[in-house]
C-alpha positions as CSV (number, residue, x, y, z in Angstrom):
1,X,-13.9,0.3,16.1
2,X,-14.3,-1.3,19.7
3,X,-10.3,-2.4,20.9
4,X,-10.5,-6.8,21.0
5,X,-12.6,-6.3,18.4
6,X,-12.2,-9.1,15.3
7,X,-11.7,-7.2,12.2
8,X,-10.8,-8.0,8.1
9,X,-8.0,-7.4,6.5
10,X,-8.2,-5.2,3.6
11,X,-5.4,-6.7,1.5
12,X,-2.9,-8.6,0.7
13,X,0.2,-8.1,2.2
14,X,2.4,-10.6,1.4
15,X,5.9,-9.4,4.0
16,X,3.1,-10.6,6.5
17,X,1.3,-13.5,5.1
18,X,-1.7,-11.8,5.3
19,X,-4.6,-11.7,2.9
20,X,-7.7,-10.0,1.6
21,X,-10.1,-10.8,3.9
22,X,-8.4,-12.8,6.7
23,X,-9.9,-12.2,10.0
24,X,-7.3,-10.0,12.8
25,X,-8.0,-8.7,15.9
26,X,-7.5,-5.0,17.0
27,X,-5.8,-4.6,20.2
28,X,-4.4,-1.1,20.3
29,X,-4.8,2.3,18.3
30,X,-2.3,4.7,17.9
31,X,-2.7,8.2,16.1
32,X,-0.3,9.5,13.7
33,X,2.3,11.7,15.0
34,X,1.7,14.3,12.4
35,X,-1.9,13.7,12.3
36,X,-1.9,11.5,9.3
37,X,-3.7,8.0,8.8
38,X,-4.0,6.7,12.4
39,X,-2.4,3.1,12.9
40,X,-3.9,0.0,14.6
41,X,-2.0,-2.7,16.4
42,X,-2.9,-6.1,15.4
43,X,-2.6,-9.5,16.9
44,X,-3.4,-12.3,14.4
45,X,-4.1,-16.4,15.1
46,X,-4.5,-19.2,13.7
47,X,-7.6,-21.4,13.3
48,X,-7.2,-22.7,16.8
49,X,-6.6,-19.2,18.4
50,X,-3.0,-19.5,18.8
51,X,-1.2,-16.3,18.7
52,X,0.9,-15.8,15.8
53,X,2.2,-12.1,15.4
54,X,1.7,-8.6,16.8
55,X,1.7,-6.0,13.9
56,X,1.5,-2.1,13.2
57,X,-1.1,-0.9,10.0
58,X,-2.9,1.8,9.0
59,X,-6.5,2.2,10.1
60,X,-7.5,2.1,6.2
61,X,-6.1,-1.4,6.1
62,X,-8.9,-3.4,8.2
63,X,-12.7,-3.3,7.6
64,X,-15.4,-4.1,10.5
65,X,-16.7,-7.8,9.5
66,X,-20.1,-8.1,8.4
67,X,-23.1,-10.2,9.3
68,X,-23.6,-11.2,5.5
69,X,-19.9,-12.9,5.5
70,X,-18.6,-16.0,6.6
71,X,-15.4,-17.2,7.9
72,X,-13.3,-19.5,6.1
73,X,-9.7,-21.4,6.4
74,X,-6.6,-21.5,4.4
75,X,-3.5,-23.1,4.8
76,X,-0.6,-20.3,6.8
77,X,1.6,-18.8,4.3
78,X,5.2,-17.2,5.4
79,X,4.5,-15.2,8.6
């Protein structure tokens, strides 16, 4: 995956008000120091492309967005 790329999320993760399918994007990669799961910085915004919050993940927890999907909105949970 390209970095500044927009990206899903995989799945909920509640600790950072995140949910299945909202849309991220990936600034940074960063491999695992024992050559695990690499990890991915994200940056995520709201609806008006406001930055919210920098965050650390494993790769396995974003998915490349799709031409047959659409974005939607929801109201901002606890971030």
């Amino acid at each position: 995956m390209p970095l500044y790329e927009r990206v899903a999320w995989a799945r909920d993760l509640d600790e950072h008000g995140l949910k299945k399918g909202d849309v991220v994007v990936l600034v940074d990669k960063v491999p695992h120091p024992s050559g695990g799961d690499a990890g991915f910085v994200l940056e995520i915004f709201n609806a008006i492309d406001e930055s919210i919050k920098v965050i650390t993940v494993r790769e396995s927890d974003v998915e490349i967005l799709r031409a047959d999907e659409i974005l939607s909105v929801r109201i901002l949970g606890q971030i």
